[in-house]
C-alpha positions as CSV (number, residue, x, y, z in Angstrom):
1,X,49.5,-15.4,18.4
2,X,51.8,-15.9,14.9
3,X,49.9,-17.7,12.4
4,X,52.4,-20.2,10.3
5,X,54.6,-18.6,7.4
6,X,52.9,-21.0,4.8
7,X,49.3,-20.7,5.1
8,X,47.9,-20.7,1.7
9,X,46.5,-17.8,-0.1
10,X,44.3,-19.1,-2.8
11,X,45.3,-17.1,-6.2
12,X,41.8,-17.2,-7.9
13,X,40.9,-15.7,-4.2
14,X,43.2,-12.1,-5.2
15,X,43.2,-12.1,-8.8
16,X,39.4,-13.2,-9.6
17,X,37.9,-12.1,-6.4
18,X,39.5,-9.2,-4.4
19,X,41.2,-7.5,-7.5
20,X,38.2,-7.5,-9.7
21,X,35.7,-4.6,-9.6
22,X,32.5,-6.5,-8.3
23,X,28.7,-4.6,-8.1
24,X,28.7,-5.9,-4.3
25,X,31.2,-6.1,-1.8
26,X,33.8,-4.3,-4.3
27,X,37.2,-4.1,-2.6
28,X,38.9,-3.7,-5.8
29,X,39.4,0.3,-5.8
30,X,40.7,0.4,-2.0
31,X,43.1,-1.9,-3.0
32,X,43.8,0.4,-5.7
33,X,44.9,2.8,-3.9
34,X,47.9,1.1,-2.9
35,X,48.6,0.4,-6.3
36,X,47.7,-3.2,-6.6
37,X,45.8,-4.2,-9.7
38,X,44.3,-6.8,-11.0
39,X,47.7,-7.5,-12.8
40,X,49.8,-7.7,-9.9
41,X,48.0,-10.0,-8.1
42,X,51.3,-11.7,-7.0
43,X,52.6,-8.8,-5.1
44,X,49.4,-8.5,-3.3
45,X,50.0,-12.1,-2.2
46,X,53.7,-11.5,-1.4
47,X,52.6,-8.3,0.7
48,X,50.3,-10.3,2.7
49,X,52.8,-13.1,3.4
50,X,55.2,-10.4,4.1
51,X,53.5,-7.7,6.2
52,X,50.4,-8.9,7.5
53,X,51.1,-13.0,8.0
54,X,54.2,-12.2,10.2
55,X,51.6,-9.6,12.7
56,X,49.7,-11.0,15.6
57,X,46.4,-12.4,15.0
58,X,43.5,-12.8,17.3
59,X,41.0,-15.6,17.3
60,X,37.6,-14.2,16.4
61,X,35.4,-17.2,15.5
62,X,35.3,-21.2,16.1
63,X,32.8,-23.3,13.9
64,X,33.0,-26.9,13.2
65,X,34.9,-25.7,9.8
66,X,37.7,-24.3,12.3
67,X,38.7,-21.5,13.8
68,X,38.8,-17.7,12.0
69,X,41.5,-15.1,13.4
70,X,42.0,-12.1,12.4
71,X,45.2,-10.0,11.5
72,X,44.9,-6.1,11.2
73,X,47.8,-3.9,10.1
74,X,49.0,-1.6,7.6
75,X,49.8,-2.8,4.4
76,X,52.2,-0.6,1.5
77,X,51.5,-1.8,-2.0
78,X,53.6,-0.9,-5.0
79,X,52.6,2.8,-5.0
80,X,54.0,2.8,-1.4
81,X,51.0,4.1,-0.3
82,X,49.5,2.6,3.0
83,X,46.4,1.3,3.8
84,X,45.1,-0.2,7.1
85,X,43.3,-3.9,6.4
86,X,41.5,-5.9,8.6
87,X,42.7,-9.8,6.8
88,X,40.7,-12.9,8.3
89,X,42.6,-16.3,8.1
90,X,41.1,-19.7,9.4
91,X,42.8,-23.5,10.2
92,X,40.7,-25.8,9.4
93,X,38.9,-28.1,11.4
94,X,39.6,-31.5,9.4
95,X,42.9,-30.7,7.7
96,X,44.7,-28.6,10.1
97,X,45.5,-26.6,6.5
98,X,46.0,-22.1,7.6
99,X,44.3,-20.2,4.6
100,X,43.8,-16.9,3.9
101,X,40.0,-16.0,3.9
102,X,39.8,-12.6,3.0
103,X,40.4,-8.9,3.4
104,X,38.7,-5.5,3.9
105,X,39.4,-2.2,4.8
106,X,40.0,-2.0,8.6
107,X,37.6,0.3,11.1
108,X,40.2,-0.5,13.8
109,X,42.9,1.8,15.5
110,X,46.0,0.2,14.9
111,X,47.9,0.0,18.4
């Protein structure tokens, strides 16, 4: 299944969360790798809604906040340097509203 084009990625959800060195849960230096920096917080965004969004996504999870799916697939930041993320996106119950949830390194083969 496609998930729609413009589900939302909150910007305080890459800048202040996934590209900020945290003592738990850090996924700041993976992304690093890559190239993408706390700074460039708006090319991670465009890479997900380019690379990963467009990918099929498998529903992993209903609650009554909505259903979670989950996209996995290779993503080349700035450095062009690849890595393989596992991204989890959910429509919510109430609104029907796609966002973006988060993202981690993936311990999936990628078909």
């Amino acid at each position: 299944m496609k998930l729609p084009s413009d589900a939302e990625i909150n910007v305080s959800k890459i800048k202040d969360y996934l590209l900020t060195k945290r003592d738990m849960g850090d996924k700041s230096e993976y992304l690093l790798k890559a190239g993408y920096a706390r700074e460039l917080f708006t090319q991670l965004i465009d890479d997900l809604k380019e690379q990963i969004l467009p990918l099929d996504a498998m529903l992993t999870e209903e609650t009554m906040f909505g259903k979670k799916f989950s996209i996995i697939g290779k993503l080349i930041g700035p450095n062009k340097k690849e890595l393989t993320v596992k991204t989890i996106w959910m429509q919510e119950s109430f609104s029907g509203k796609w966002k973006f949830i988060t993202l981690f390194p993936a311990k999936e083969k990628i078909k």
